[in-house]
N, C-alpha and C positions, 0 to 999 in steps of 0.2 A: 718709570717710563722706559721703555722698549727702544736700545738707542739704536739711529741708524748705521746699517752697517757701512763702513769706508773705504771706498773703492781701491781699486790700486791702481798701484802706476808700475810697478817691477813684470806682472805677468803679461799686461798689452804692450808693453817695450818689447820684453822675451821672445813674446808670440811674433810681432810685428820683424824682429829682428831672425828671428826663425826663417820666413819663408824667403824674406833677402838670402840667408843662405839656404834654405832648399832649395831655389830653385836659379841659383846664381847670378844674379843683379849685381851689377858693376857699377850702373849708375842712370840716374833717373829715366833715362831716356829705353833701359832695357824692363822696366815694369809698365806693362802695359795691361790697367786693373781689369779690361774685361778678360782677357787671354788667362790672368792670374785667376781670377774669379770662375771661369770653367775648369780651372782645374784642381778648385775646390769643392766642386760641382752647383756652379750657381751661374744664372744666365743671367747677364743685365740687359733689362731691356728699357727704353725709353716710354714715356706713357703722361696719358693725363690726370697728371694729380691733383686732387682741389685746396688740401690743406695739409702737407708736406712737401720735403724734398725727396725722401724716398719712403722705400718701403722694403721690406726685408720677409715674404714667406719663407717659411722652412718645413716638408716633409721628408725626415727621414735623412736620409742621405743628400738632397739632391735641396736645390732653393732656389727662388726667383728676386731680385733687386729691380724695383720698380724705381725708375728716378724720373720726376719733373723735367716734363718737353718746354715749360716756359724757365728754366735755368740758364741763360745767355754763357755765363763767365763758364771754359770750360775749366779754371781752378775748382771752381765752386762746384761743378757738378763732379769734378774727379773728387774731392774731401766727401762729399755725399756717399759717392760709392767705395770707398776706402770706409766711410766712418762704416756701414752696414756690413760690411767685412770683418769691420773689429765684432757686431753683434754676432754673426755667424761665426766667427774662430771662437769666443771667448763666453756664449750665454747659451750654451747649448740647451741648457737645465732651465733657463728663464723662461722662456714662451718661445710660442711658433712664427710671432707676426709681430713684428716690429714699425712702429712708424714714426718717420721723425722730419722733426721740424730744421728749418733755417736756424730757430734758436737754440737747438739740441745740437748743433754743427760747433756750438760758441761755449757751449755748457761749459759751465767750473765749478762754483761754489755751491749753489742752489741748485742742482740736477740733481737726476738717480746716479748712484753709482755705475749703472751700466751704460748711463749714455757719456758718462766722463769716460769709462774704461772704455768707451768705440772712439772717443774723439781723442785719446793719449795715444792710440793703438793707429788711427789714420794719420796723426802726427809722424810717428814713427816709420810709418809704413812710405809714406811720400816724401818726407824730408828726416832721414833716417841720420843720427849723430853723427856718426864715424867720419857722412859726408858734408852734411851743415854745418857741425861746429869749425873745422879745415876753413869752409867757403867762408864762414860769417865773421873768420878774425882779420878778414882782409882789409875792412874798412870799418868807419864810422857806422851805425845803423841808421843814416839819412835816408831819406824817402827815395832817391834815385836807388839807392843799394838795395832798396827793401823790392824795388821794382827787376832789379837783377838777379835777385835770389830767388822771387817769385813767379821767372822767367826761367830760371835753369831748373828747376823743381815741378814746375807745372801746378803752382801754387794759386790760391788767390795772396792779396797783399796782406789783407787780416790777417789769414793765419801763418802767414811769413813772420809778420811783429812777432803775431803770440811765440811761434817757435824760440824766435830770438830769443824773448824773453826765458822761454823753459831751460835755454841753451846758456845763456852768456854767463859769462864770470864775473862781467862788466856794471856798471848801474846805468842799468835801464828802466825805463817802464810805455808801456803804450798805454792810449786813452779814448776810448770810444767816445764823440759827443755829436748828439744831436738835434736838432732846433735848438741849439744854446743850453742845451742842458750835458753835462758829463753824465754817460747813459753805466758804463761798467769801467773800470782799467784792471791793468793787469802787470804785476813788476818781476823783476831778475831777484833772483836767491839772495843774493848781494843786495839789494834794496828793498826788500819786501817787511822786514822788520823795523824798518828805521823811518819810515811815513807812513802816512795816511792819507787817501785822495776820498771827498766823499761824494758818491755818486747821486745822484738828485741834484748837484748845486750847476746854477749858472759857472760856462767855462770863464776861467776869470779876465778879468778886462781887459790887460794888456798881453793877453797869451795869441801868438798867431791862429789859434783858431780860434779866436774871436774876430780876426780880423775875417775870417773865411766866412762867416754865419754874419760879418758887418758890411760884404761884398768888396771888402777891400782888396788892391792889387795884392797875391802874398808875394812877400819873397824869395829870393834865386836861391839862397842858403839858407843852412839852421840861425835860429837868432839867443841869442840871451835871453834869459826871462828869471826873474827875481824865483827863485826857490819857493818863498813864502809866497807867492801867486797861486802856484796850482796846489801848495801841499795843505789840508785841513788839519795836519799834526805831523810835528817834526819830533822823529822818537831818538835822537841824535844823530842827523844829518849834519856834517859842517861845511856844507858849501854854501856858496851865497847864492847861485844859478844854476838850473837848468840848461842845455841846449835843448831846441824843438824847432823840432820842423815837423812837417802836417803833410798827410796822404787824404786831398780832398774826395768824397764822395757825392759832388752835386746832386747824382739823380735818387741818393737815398737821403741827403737832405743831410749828411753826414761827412767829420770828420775825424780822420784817423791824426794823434799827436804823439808823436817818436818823442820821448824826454830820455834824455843822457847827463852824465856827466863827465868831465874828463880831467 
């Protein structure tokens, strides 16, 4: 069997990390993706899309980034046009016409390679190491902090966690769950070998995002939660708890759960 090839993660850092020094970025606030994107020669322009968030032509030298006029968050629509920049820096030789979804924005495990190498590459590009990992050892990753880093980056809060996560030294994990079900998570280098979260299972019963999906009042801080609650296999973890605290998403029916430990 033909195996699939494995994307990378060294050459959309490289790239990403490239035009910060081409074109001399100091800090979030002097990358301004469309200004960047004309002078990679590419227009972005806003438009009605039916079944993506953008869209990526490319003739020749020159390309068009089409992104969804119904995208409200503007985190969300800049990770859009950053991800379709990693396709135009990094897939010259793939195809001319790219289209991608809200769930290609999230991609990890089960995507193509190129849509993980545009969304490592937007990672990079928006919330570049040199200056996240500095900002992110200043606190706890509590959901207020996750909303402060999201805010100096021009981030959404997703891909704040996720960063966290790509970033920390720390034990972390974040956890997508929605209508009571854990829908994907995602953990820190330092935690990823040492558990297992299974995705399909009801989130568990005394985890504050149960209480969130139970309409209960949540909490002002992170709370304690039994280890063996969230984890579906403990590959040598020896703590007994978790902290969580939870980034609620009412109107996607959604919540986001910060697990640490300390």
């Amino acid at each position: 069997m033909r195996q699939k090839p494995k994307p990378s993660v060294a050459l959309p850092t490289a790239e990403a990390s490239r035009l910060w020094n081409l074109y001399g970025f100091e800090s979030s606030s002097d990358l301004v993706l469309e200004d960047l994107a004309m002078a990679l020669g590419v227009v972005v322009l806003d438009d009605d899309l039916k079944s993506a968030d953008a869209w990526l032509v490319r003739k020749g030298d020159n390309g068009i980034i089409r992104v969804s006029n119904t995208i409200a968050e503007a985190g969300r629509r800049r990770f859009a046009v950053a991800h379709e920049l990693g396709h135009w820096s990094l897939h010259k030789s793939v195809t001319q016409m790219m289209s991608c979804t809200s769930a290609d924005m999230l991609a990890r495990y089960k995507a193509s390679p190129p849509e993980m190498e545009a969304n490592t590459f937007a990672a990079e590009l928006l919330m570049p190491r040199h200056l996240f990992q500095p900002a992110m050892r200043q606190s706890r990753p509590t959901s207020q902090f996750v909303n402060e880093l999201a805010n100096q980056f021009g981030t959404t809060r997703t891909s704040t966690a996720y960063r966290i996560a790509d970033v920390t030294e720390d034990y972390f994990a974040l956890v997508m769950s929605k209508d009571g079900v854990i829908k994907w998570w995602q953990a820190s280098e330092a935690l990823k070998d040492l558990m297992w979260i299974e995705a399909g299972e009801a989130v568990p019963r005394y985890s504050v995002a149960a209480q969130f999906f139970n309409g209960e009042e949540l909490p002002k801080k992170p709370e304690k939660i039994d280890l063996d609650d969230w984890i579906s296999e403990n590959k040598g973890l020896e703590a007994e708890y978790f902290y969580e605290d939870v980034i609620p998403m009412p109107s996607y029916g959604q919540v986001l759960s910060l697990l640490w430990l300390e």
